[in-house]
N, C-alpha and C positions, 0 to 999 in steps of 0.2 A: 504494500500500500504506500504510495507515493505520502511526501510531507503535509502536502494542500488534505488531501483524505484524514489523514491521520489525525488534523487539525481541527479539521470540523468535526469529525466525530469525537473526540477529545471536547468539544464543545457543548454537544447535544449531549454524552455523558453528565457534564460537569452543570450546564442547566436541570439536566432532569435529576441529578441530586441535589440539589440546591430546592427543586420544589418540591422533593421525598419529606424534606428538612422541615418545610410548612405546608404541607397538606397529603392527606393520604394518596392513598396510589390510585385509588378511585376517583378521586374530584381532580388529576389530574389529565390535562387534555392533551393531544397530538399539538394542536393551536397553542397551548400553553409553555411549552417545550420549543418549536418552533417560535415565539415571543420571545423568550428568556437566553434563546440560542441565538437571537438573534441570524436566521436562515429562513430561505424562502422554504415552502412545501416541498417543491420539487427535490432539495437536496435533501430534506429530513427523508423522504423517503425512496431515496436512491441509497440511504444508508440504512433504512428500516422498514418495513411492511406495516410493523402494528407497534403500539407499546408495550404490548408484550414481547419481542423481539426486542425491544429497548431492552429490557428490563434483564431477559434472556442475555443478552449481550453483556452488559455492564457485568452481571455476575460470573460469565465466561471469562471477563478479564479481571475481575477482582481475582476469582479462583487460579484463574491460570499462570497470576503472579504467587498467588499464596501457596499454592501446591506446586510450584517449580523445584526441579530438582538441581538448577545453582542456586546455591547462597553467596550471598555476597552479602558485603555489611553496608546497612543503610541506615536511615536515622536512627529510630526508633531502635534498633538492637542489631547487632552484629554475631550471628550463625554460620562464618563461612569459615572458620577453624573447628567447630565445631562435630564428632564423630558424630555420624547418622546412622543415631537411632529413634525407634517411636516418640521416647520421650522428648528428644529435641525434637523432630518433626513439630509435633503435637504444640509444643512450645510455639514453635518459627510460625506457627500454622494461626496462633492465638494472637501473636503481634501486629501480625498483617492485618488478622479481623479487628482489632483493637484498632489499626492504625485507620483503617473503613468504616468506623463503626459508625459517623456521623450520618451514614446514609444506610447501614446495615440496621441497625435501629430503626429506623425509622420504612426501610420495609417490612420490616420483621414486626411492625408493629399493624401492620393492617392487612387489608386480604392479598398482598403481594405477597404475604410472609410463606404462604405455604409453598408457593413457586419457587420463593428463593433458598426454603428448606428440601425440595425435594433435588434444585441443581448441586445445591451443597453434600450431599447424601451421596450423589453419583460421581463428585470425585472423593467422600470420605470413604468409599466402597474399595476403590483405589488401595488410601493408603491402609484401611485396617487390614484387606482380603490378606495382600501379600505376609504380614504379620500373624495373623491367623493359621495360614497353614503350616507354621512352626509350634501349633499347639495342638497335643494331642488329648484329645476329648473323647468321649462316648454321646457328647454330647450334636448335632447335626450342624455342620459348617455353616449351611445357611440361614440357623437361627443364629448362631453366634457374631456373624458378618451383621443381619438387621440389628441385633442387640445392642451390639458394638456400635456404631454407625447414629443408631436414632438416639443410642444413650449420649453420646458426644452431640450431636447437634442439639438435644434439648440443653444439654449442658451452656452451650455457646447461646444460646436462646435467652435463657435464666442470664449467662452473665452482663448481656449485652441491655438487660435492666436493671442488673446490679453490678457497675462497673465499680467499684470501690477495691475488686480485686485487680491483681496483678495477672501476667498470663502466665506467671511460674507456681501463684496460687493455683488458677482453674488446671493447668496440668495437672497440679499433686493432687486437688481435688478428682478429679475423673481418672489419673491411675491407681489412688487409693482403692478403687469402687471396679476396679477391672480386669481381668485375669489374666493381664500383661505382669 
């Protein structure tokens, strides 16, 4: 994607969080997005179909920064000396939602939340599956893959309206509570 793309879209993102911010995902319009983006119709949707797609999108790159497999050190905390395992994952994985949260909240808080819970779910499936089949149970993989999975997104759910923790708290919280 050339810079001019990258740019606008960067734009229509950063408006449509900005209205996540003061009104739910419902009273939010294509028109309202395109006002705040300051862009004609024709580009908002040469870059999107619906806002649902927005919304789909925004969380593809939230996710696909948070679930990257370089670390590198950036504001907020520095993971790229760090040995990779669950627990830093899970860690590196909390800072990034933390460092999103201004607009993760704020879907999470209305009927966008189940959308953005279920994109989150399908790369948590990711990183718990591979960790999972290092544990041997009698118990059936694919309950323990949903268990795992829906237990950690409620987790992020919960903290994302009580931020008063840390993301090295909610880690030890949710590995205390897990058969890692």
């Amino acid at each position: 994607m050339d810079r001019r793309l990258r740019k606008t879209r960067r734009a229509i993102f950063d408006a449509f969080a900005s209205l996540l911010e003061q009104n739910s995902y419902s009273n939010i319009t294509v028109q309202n997005i395109i006002d705040k983006a300051d862009i004609s119709r024709s580009t908002f949707y040469s870059h999107f179909e619906t806002k649902d797609e927005l919304l789909r999108a925004l969380c593809a790159e939230i996710f696909e920064h948070v679930f990257s497999d370089n670390l590198s050190q950036e504001a907020s905390h520095d993971f790229s000396g760090a040995e990779k395992d669950l627990r830093e994952e899970i860690t590196h994985i909390l800072y990034h939602l933390r460092d999103s949260s201004r607009y993760i909240s704020r879907i999470l808080s209305c009927e966008s939340g189940e959308m953005f819970m279920n994109y989150f779910k399908e790369y948590l499936e990711g990183v718990f599956g591979r960790e999972l089949e290092k544990i041997r149970t009698d118990i059936p993989w694919e309950y323990m893959l949903n268990h795992t999975v829906c237990d950690f997104a409620e987790t992020v759910r919960w903290w994302m309206k009580n931020d008063e923790y840390s993301p090295e708290d909610i880690s030890r919280f949710f590995f205390s509570t897990t058969p890692f």
